[in-house]
C-alpha positions in Angstrom: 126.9 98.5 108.7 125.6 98.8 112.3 123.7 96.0 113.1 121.0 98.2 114.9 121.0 100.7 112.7 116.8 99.9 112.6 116.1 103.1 110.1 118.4 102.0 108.0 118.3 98.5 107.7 114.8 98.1 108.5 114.1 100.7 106.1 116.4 98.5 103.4 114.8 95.4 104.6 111.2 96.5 103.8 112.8 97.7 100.2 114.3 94.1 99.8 110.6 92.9 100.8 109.4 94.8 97.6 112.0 94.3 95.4 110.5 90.6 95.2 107.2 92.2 93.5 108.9 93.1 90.4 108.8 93.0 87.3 105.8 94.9 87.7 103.1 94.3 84.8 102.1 97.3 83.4 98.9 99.3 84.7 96.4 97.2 81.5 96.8 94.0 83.8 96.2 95.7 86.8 92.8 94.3 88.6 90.4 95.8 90.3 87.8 94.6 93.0 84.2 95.7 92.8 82.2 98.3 90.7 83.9 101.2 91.5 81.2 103.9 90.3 78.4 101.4 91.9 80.2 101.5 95.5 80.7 105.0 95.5 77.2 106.0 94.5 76.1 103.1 97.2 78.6 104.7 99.7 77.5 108.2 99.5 74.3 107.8 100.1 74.9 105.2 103.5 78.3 107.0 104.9 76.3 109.4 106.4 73.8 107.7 108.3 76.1 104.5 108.8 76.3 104.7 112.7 72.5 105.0 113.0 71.4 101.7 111.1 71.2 100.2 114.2 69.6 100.3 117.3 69.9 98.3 120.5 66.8 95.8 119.4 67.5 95.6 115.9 70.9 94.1 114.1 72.5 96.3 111.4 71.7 96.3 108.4 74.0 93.8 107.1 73.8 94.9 103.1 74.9 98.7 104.6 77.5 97.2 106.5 78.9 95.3 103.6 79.0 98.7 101.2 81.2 100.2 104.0 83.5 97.3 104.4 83.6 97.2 100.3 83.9 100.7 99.7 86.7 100.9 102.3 89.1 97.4 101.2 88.1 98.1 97.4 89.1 101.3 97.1 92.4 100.9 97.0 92.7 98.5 94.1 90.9 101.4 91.9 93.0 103.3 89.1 91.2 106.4 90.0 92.6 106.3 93.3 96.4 105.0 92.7 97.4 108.6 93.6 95.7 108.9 97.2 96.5 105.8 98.3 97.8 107.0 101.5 94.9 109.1 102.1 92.6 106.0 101.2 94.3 104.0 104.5 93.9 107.0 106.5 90.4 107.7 106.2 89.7 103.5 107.2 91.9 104.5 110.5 89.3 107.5 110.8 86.4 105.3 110.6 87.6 102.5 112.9 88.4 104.8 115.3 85.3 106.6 114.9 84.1 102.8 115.8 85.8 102.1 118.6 84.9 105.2 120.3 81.4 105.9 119.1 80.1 108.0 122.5 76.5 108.3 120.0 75.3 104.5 121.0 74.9 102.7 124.1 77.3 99.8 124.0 75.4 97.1 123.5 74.8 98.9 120.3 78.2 99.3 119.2 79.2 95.8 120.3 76.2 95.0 117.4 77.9 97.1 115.0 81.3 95.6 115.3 80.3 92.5 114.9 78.6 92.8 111.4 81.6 95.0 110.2 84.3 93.4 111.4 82.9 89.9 109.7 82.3 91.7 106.7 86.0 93.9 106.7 87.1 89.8 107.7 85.9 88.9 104.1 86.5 92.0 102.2 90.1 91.7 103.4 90.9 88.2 102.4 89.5 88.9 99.2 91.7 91.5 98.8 95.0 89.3 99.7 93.7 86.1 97.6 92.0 87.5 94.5 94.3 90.3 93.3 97.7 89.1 92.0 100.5 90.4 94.4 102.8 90.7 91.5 100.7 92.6 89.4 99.5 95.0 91.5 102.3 96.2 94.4 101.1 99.3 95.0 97.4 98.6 95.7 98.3 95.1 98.0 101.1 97.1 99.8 98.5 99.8 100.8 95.5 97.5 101.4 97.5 95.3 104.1 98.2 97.9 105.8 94.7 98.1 106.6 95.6 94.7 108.7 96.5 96.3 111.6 94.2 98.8 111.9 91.0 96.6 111.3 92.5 94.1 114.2 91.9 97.1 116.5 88.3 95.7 116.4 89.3 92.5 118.3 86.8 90.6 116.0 87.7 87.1 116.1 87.5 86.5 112.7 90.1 88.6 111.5 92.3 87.4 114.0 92.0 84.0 112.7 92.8 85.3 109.1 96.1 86.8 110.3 97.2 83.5 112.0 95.8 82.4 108.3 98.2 84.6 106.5 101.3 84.3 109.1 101.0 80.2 108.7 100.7 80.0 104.9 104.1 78.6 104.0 104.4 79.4 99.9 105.7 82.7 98.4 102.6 83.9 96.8 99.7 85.8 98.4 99.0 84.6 100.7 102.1 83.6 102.0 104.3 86.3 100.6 106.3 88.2 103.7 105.1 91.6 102.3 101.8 90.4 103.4 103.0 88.9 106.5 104.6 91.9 107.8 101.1 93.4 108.5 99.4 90.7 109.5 101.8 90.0 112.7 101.8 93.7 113.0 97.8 93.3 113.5 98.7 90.1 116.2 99.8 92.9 118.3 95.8 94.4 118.5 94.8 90.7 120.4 97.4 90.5 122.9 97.9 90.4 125.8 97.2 86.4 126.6 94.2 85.2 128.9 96.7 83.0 131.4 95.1 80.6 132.9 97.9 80.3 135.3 97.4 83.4 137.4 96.5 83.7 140.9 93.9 86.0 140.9 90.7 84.4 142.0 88.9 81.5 140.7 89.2 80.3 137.1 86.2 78.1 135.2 88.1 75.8 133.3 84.7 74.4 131.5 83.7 77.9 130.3 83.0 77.7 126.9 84.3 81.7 126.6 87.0 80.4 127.9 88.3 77.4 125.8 87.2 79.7 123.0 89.9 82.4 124.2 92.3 79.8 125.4 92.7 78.5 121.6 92.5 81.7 120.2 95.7 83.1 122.0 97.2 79.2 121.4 96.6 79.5 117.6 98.3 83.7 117.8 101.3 82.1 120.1 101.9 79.3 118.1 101.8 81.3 114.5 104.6 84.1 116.0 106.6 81.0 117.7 106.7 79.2 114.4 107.5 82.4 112.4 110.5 83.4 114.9 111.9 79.2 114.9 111.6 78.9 110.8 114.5 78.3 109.0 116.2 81.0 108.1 117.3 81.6 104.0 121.5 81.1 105.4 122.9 81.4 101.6 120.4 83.9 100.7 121.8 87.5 99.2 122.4 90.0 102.1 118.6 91.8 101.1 116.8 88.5 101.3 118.3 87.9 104.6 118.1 91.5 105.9 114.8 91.2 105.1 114.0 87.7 107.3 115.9 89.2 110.1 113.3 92.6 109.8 110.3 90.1 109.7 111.7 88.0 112.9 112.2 91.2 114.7 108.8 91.9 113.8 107.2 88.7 115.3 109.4 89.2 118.4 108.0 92.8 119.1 104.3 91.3 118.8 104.6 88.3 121.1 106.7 90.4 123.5 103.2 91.7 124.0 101.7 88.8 125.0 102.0 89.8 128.6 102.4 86.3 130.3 105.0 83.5 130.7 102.5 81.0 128.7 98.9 80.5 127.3 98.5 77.9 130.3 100.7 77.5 133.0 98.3 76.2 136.2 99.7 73.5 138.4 96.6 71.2 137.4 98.6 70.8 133.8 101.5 68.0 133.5 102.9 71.1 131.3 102.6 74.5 129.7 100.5 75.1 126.5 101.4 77.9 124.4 104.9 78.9 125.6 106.0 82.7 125.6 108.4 83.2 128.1 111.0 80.0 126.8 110.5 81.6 123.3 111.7 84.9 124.3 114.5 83.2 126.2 115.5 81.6 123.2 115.9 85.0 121.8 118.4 86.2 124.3 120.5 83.2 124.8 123.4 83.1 122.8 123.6 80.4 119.6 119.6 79.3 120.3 118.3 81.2 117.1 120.2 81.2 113.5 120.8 83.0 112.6 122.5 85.0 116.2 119.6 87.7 116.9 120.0 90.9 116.4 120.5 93.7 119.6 117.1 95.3 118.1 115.6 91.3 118.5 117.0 90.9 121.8 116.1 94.5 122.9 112.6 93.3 122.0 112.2 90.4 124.3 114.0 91.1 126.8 111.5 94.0 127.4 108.9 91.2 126.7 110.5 89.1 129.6 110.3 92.5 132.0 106.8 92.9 131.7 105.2 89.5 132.3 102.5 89.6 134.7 102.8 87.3 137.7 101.9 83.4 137.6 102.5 80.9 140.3 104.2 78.4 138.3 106.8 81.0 136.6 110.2 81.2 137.7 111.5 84.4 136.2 115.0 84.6 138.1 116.9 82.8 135.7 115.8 85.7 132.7 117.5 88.3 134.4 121.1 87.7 133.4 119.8 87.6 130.0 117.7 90.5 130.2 120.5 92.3 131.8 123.2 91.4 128.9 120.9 92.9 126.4 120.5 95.7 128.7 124.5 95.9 128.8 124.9 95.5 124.7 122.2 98.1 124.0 124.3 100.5 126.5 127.5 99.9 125.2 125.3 100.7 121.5 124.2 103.6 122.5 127.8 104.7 123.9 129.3 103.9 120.2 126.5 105.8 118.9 127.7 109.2 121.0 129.5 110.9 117.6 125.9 110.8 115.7 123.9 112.0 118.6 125.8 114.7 119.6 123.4 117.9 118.2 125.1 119.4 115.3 123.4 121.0 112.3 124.6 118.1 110.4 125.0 114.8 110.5 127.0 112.3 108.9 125.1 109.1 110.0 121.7 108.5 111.1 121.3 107.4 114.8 121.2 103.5 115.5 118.2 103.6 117.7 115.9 106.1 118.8 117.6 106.0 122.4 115.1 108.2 124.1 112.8 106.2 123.7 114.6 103.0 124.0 116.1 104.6 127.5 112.3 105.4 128.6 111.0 101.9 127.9 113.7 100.3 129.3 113.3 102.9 132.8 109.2 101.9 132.6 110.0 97.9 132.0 112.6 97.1 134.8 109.9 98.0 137.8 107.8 95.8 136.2 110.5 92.5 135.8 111.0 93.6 140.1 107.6 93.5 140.9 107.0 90.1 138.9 110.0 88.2 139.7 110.3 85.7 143.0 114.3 87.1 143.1 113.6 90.4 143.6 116.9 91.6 145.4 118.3 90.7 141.8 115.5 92.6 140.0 116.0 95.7 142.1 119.8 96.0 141.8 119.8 95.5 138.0 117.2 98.4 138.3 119.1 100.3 140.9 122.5 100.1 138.4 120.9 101.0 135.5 118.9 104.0 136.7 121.8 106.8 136.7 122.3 104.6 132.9 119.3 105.2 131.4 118.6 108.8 133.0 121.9 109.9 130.6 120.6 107.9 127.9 117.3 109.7 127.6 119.1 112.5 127.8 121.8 112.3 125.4 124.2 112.7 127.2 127.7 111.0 127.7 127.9 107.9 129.7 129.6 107.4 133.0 132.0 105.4 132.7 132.1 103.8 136.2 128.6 103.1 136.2 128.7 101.2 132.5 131.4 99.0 134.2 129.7 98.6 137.3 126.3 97.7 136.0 128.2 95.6 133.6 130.0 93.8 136.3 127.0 92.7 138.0 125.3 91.2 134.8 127.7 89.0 134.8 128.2 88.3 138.2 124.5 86.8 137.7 125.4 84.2 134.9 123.5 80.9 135.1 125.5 77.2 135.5 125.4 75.8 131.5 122.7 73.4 131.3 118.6 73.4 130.2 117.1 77.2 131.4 113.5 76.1 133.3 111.4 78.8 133.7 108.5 76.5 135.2 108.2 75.1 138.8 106.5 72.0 138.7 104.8 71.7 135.3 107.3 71.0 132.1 107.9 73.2 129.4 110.0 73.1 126.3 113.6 74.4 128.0 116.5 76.4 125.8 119.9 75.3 126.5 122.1 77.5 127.6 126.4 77.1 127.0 128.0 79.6 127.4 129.9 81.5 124.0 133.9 80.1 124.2 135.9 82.3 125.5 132.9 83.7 127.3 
């Protein structure tokens, strides 16, 4: 099979995930969180008037704040719901959105508001993923962590400490199991991009408490998605199991990709970086630094990470570009194979390998973006100049020049780096990935 193939494999990968939560007991030793007849009598009668138990001199009322948060996390551990389960997560996407842009209350208000729910959703949730038995009950957990991601939209702090919580747990049940996992590095995504403390724009307080506070908050989501993407991988593991570690690491890739700088801390007044990003990527595109080899879909992932840093002093982003570029190249040459299942017919025999327009567009959006940032600009700008007339047929489907796959491939390689330690820092130290070249290569 392809090995970018993402709706196919991803889609068998997520399958492998739940293939661990079987045998399923049967529904008598199901469990069920809260008094289901209580909370919905008790939710009726607030769900109306929720976003006016507040104003901007009095806190909410915490008790109607907990109902919602209970109603909402509960619900789907409830046999009378098991059939609506989807329509249970939608309807908590409705209401946080219906949070986040509340137009009804001043801000101050709101600010209020989602403090008390997200602290009460934060405890709710990790009853949810602690109390009920994974195993037990699939369908209910795999619905409920899905709410993850869409309660991280709040920003509140404390949920984003529970999903560096549920990431870092190490044993196979919940929490810990990688069907939980999935959604909480999903949700890592909702708190990125990174506070650097290395940029240049005007002066930074380095005793601010906000700002230690913030500094060790992005540390602790770095660190969790660094130590997820570096863990050993299961080598003599079935072809599932491994399908699905690879699906996860992609996963973790994608979210720090959004982390939007080179490092946590990268200022000159630091012997050395704290909370890398940038190296970690690297080490994604560099051939033989991960095992197992990443995936195209992995390396598509960071090196779009690596385009859209935002500028720091300290970073040196010139030597990323050959590796960026290869992935570029690879992800062409993809899309080229992919030409028989792309071309429009009524039928098809195979599914796509990537959704190329939209790979083409983010790739057209993210190249800018690694010119404006890098110190070797006349690099940046050619890579972007070669690929243009590339990604212009990609996104629309259309056969590839030939002469301008070779040419852009050409001067990829024309940029190759000397073998040796890849430092992406000027005069503070950070953890380097060594780079030899593949034999024969």
């Amino acid at each position: 099979m392809n090995r970018v193939r993402l709706f196919v494999a991803g889609a068998a990968a997520v399958a492998a995930l739940v293939v661990q939560l079987v045998p399923v007991a049967p529904a008598s030793a199901q469990g069920q969180l809260g008094n289901s007849a209580q909370l919905e009598k008790d939710y009726g009668a607030i769900k109306g008037k929720l976003f006016n138990e507040y104003t901007a001199k009095d806190a909410p009322d915490p008790r109607v704040i907990d109902i919602a948060a209970q109603y909402h996390v509960f619900r789907v551990t409830w046999p009378q719901t098991e059939h609506r389960l989807p329509e249970a997560v939608a309807e908590f996407g409705k209401l946080v959105e219906q949070i986040i842009y509340n137009r009804d209350v001043s801000k101050a208000q709101n600010e209020k508001f989602v403090e008390a729910f997200g602290q009460a959703l934060t405890t709710r949730l990790r009853e949810l993923t602690t109390k009920l038995p994974l195993l037990e009950n699939p369908k209910s957990m795999l619905h409920g962590v899905q709410m993850l991601p869409i309660a991280a939209r709040l920003h509140h702090p404390a949920l984003g400490a529970y999903l560096v919580e549920l990431i870092n747990v190490s044993n196979n049940q919940n929490p810990g199991h990688d069907a939980i996992r999935l959604w909480a590095i999903r949700g890592l995504k909702e708190y990125f991009p990174v506070t650097s403390w290395g940029e240049p724009a005007g002066q930074f307080d380095f005793s601010s408490k906000t700002a230690l506070a913030r500094k060790k908050a992005d540390m602790d989501r770095v660190e969790a998605l660094t130590r997820f993407i570096l863990r050993k991988a299961p080598l003599s593991a079935p072809p599932d199991e491994l399908g699905a570690y690879l699906y996860l690491r992609r996963e973790a890739i994608e979210s720090l990709a959004q982390a939007g700088a080179p490092a946590v801390n990268a200022h000159k007044k630091y012997p050395a970086t704290e909370g890398d990003i940038a190296p970690v990527l690297v080490k994604v595109l560099v051939p033989g630094a991960l095992q197992p080899p990443a995936t195209l879909s992995e390396r598509n992932e960071a090196a779009l990470g690596l385009c859209q840093m935002r500028h720091v002093d300290e970073y040196v982003p010139g030597p990323t570009i050959y590796f960026v570029g290869t992935a570029l190249v690879d992800m062409v040459k993809e899309y080229g194979g992919d030409q028989a299942n792309i071309t429009l017919k009524k039928e098809r025999t195979q599914p796509t390998a990537q959704p190329w327009r939209i790979v083409a567009k983010r790739w057209e959006l993210a190249l800018p973006d690694l010119v404006r940032t890098t110190k070797s600009a006349r690099q940046a700008q050619d890579l972007e100049r070669k690929s243009r007339e590339v990604l212009k047929e990609m996104y629309s489907q259309k056969a590839l020049d030939g002469n301008a796959v070779r040419d852009l491939e050409l001067y990829v390689d024309s940029l190759k780096p000397t073998p040796g330690p890849i430092q992406l820092f000027k005069n503070i130290k950070s953890a380097p990935t060594e780079y030899q070249p593949p034999a024969g290569g």
